[in-house]
C-alpha positions in Angstrom: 31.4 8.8 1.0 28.3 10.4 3.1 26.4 7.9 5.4 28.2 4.5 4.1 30.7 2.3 4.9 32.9 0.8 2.0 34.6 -2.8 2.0 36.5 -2.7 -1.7 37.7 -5.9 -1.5 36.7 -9.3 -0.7 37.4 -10.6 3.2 37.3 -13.7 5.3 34.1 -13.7 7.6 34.6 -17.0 10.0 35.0 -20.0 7.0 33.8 -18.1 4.1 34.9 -15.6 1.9 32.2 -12.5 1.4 32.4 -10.3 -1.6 33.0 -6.5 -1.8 30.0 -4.7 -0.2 29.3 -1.2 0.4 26.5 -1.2 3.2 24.4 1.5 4.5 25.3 2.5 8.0 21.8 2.5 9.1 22.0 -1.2 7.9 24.7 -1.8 10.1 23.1 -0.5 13.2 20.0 -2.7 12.6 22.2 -5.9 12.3 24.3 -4.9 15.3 20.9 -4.3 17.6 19.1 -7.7 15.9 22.5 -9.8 18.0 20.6 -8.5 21.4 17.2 -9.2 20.1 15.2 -12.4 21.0 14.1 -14.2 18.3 11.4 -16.0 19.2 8.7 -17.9 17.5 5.4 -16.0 16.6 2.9 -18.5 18.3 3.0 -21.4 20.0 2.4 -25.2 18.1 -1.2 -26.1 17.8 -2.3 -29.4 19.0 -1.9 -30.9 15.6 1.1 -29.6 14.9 2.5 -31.0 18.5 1.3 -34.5 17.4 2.4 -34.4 13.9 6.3 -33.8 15.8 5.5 -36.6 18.4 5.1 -39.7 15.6 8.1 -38.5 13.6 10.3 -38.3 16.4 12.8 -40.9 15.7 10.9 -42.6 13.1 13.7 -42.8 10.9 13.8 -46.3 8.7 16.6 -48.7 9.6 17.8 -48.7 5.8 18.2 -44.5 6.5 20.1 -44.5 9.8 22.6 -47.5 8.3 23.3 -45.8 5.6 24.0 -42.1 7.6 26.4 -44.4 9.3 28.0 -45.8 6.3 28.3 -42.3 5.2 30.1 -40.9 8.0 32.3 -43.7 7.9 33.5 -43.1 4.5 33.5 -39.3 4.5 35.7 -39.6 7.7 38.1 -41.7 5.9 38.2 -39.5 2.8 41.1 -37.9 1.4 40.9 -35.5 -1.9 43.0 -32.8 -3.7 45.6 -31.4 -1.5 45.9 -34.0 1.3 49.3 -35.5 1.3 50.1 -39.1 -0.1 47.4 -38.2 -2.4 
């Protein structure tokens, strides 16, 4: 098996299911150290780019936020394949 790691079947990672891998150790290592890293952005926003977020900033339509609403409602209130009384 040398310098890799083998995963021959699939597994649950948090609320997904991830497929059979085989990854390199050095691989491993890199992800592991990028969890300590800061990940920052490369530069800060230029002016323009600072104004452009100050006009959109809540500038949502009336018609958009009702309807976000409506949409929560109902998807709250949803029942599909495999809830009971279904």
């Amino acid at each position: 098996m040398g310098n890799k790691t083998d995963q021959d079947e699939s597994r649950r990672v948090g609320d997904r299911l991830a497929p059979p891998t085989t990854p390199d150790k050095d691989t491993i290592r890199e992800d592991r150290s990028a969890l300590d890293t800061a990940h920052d952005a490369d530069r800060p926003p230029t002016p323009d780019e600072e104004a452009a977020a100050e006009r959109s900033a809540g500038s949502a339509h009336e018609d958009v936020s009702d309807h976000y609403e409506e949409m929560l409602e109902r998807g709250a209130a949803q029942a599909g394949e495999g809830t009971p009384g279904v």
